[in-house]
C-alpha positions in Angstrom: 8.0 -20.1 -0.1 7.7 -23.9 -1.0 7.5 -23.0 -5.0 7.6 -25.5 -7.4 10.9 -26.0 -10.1 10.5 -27.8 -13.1 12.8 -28.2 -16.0 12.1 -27.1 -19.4 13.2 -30.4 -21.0 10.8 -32.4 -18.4 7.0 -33.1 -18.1 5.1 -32.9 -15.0 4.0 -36.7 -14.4 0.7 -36.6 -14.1 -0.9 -39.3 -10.9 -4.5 -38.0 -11.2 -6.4 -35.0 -12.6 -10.3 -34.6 -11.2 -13.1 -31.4 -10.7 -14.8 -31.2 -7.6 -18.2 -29.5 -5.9 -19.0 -29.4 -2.1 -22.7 -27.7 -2.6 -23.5 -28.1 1.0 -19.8 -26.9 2.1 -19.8 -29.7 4.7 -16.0 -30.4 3.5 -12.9 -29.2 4.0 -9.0 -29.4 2.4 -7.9 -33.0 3.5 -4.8 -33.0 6.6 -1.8 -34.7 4.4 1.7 -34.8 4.0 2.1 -36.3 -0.2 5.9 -37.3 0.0 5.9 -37.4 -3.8 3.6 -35.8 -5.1 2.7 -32.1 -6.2 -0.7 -30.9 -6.2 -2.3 -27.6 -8.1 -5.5 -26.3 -7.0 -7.8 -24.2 -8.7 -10.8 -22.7 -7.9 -14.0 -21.8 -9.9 -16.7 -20.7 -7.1 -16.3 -20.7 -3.8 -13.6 -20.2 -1.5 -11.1 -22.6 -0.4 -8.7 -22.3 2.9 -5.5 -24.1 2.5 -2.5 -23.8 5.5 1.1 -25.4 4.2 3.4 -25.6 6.2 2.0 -22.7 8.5 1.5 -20.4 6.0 -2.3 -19.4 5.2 -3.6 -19.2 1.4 -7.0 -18.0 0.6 -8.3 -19.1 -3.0 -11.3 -17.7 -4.5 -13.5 -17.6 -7.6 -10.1 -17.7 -10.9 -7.4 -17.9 -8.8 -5.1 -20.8 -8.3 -2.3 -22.4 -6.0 1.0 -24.6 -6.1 1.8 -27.3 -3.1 5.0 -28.8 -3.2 5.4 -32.2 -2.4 6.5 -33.4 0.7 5.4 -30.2 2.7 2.8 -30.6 5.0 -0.6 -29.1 4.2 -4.1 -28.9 5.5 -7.6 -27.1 5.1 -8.7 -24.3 7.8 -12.4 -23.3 7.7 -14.8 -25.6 5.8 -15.4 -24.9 1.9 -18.2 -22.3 1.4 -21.2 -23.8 0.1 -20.6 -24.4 -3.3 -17.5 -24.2 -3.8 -16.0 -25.9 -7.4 -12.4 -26.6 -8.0 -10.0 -28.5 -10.5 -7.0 -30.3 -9.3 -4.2 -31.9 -10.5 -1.4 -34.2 -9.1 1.5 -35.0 -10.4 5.2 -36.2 -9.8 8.4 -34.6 -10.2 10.6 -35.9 -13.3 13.3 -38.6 -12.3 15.4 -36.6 -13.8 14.2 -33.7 -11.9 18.1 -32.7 -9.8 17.9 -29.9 -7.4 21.5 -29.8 -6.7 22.3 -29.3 -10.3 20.9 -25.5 -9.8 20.6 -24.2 -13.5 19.8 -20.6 -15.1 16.5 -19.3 -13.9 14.6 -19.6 -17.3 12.7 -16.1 -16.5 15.9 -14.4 -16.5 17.3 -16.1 -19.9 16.7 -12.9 -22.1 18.1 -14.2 -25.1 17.2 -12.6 -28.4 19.0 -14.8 -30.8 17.1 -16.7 -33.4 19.4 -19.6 -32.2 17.9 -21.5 -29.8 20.9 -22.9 -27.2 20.8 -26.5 -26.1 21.3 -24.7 -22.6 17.9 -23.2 -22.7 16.5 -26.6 -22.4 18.2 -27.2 -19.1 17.2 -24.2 -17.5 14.9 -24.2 -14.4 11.4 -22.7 -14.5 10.2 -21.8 -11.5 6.2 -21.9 -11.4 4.4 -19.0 -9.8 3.2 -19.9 -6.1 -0.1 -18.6 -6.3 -2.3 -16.2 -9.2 -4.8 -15.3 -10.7 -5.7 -16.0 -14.1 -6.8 -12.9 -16.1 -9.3 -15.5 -18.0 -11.1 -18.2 -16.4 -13.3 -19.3 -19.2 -10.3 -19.8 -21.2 -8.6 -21.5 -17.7 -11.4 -23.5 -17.0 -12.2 -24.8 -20.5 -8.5 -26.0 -20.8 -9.2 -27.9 -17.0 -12.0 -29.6 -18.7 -10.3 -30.8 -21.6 -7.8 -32.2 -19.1 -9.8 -33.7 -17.2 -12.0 -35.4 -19.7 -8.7 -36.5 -21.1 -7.5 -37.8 -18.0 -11.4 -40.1 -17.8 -10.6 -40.9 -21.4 -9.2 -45.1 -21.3 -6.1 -45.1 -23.9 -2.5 -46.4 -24.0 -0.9 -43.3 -24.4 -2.9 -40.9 -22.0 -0.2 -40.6 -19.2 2.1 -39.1 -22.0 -0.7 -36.8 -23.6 -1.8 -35.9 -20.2 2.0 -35.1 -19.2 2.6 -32.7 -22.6 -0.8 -30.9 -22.0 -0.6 -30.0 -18.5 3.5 -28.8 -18.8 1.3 -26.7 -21.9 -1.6 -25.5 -19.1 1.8 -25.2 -16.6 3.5 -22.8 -19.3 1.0 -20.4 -19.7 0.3 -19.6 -16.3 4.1 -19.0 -15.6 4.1 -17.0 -19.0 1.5 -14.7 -17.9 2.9 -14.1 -14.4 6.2 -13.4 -15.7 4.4 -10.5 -17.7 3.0 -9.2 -14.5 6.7 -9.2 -12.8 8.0 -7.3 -15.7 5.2 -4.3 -14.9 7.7 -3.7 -11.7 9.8 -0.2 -11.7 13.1 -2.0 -11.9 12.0 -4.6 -14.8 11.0 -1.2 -16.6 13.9 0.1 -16.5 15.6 -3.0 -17.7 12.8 -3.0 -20.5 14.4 0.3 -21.3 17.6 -0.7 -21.3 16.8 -3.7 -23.8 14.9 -1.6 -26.1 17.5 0.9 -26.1 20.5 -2.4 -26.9 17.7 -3.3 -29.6 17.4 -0.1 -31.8 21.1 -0.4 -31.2 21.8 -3.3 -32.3 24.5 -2.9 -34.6 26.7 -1.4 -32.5 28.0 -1.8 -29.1 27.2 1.0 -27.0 29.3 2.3 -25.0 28.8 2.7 -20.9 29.0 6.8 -20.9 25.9 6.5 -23.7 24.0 4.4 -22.3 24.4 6.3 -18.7 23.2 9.2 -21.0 20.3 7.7 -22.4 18.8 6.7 -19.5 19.8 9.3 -16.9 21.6 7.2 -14.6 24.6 5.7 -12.7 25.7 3.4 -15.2 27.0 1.6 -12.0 23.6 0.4 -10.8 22.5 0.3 -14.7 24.9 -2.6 -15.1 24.0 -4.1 -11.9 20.7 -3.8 -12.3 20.6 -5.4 -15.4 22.4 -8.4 -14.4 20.3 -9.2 -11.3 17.4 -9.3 -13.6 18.1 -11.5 -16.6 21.6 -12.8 -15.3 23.7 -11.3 -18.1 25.8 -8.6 -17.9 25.6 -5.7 -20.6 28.6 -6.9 -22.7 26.9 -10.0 -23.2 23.5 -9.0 -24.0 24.9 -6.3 -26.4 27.2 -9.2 -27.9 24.1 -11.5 -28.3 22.8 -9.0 -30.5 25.7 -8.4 -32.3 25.8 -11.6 -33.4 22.2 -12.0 -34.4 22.9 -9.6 -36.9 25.7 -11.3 -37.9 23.7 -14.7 -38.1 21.3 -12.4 -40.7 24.3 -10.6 -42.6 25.4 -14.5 -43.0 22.9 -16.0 -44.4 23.4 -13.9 -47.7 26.4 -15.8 -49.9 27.2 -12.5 -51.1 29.5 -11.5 -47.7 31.7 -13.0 -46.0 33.4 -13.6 -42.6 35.7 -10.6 -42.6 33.1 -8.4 -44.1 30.8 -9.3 -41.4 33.5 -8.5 -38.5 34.1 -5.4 -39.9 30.5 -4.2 -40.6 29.3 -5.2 -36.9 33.0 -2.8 -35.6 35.1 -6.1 -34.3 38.3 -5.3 -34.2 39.5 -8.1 -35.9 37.3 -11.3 -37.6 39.1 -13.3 -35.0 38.1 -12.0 -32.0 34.9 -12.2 -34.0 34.8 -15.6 -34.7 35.1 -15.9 -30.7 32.7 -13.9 -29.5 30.2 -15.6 -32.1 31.6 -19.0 -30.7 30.8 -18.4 -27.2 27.2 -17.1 -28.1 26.3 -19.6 -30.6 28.3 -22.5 -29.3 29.9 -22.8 -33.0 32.3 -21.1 -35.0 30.9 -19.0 -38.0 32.6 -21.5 -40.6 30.9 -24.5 -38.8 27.5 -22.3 -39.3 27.9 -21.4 -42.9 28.4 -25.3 -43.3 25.3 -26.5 -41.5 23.0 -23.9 -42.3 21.1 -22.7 -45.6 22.4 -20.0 -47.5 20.0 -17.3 -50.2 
């Protein structure tokens, strides 16, 4: 509930980055509704109560938490004695547009060596709440942030903006990892692994029903629901990365390609490598190196 969205072609806008103690645990999380502003919490000792919007969150010693902005929040029982944390503020980017709903970046399985200009308007979704599986390596990358943020220089809110969308990154990288531990991520693993040492060929729904022992009907469903492709597609993705590879030697050509990879024809080739790579294979050959 309440998560927090960024794009990956924006920066979290840092307002203020700071480490606190309570040794006496006389404090508590401040009452507050922050219109505009996001806050991340982490916590190094202690224990920290935080309520938003009726909904209880207990941190403790390595694990961390995501407010969104404009949702009210507020502290419960006082901060056990001792208690450390890091925090960090920060806006949304102006450019930041809800309504625009784009791709969920954690389900963008794309195994091209292309990199799509759509991938930078994809949404990543930062994980609630977690617990980092290294808090020396956590904390010493707080530090650095917050000595940076202390550090008087022209260009700090833009340093401070790349570094923490960097800090951002790695906690949603290593969640995402987690997620795909789940029974029905392993059995899309499978299915991707399986599409991988086949990637030469497309496979066909009876064979891959038979390889993995199940309804191909909930196989394709399945498989869509959790990196929003269908099987075609992902199977044409990597039919074309070959193709991208068979390419970049001068000694082949377009037709020789399309019939190596089992395309019917090198124009329905040419389309199918169009609507994956966003050119067609003679633009390609023109704007990239050849051995």
């Amino acid at each position: 509930m309440h998560e927090i969205s960024i794009y990956s072609n924006s920066l979290p806008l840092i307002r203020e980055i700071g480490h606190m103690t309570d040794i006496d645990g006389t404090s508590g999380h401040p009452d507050r509704l922050m219109e505009k502003i996001n806050v991340f919490v982490y916590v190094k000792k202690g224990h920290i109560q935080v309520f938003e919007d009726g909904v209880e969150y207990n941190l403790y010693e390595g694990t961390y938490l995501f407010l969104r902005k404009n949702i009210p929040h507020w502290g419960g029982s006082l901060y056990s004695p001792g208690t450390e944390w890091f925090y960090i503020h920060f806006y949304d980017s102006p450019y930041l547009n809800e309504e625009n709903n784009p791709i969920e970046y954690s389900q963008y399985y794309q195994h091209s060596s292309l990199i799509l200009e759509e991938t930078y308007a994809s949404q990543i979704k930062l994980p609630k709440k977690g617990t980092v599986s290294n808090p020396e390596y956590t904390e010493l990358q707080l530090k650095k942030l917050v000595d940076r943020y202390l550090l008087p220089h022209p260009i700090r809110p833009l340093t401070l903006s790349v570094l923490t969308f960097e800090f951002f990154i790695d906690l949603y990288a290593h969640k995402f990892e987690e997620l795909k531990s789940s029974k029905q991520n392993r059995i899309v693993q499978k299915m991707v692994d399986l599409f991988i040492n086949n990637s030469t060929r497309k496979m066909s729904s009876t064979e891959i029903a038979n390889e993995l022992g199940m309804n191909y009907a909930y196989l394709s469903t399945l498989f869509r629901k959790e990196t929003g492709k269908s099987i075609t597609q992902f199977q044409d993705e990597l039919l074309i990365e070959h193709a991208i590879k068979l390419l970049k030697n001068e000694s082949v050509n377009i037709s020789q390609v399309s019939d190596q990879l089992g395309f019917s024809n090198p124009f329905y080739f040419s389309r199918v490598f169009k609507r994956i790579t966003g050119v067609a294979p003679t633009t390609y050959l023109n704007q990239t190196y050849r051995s």
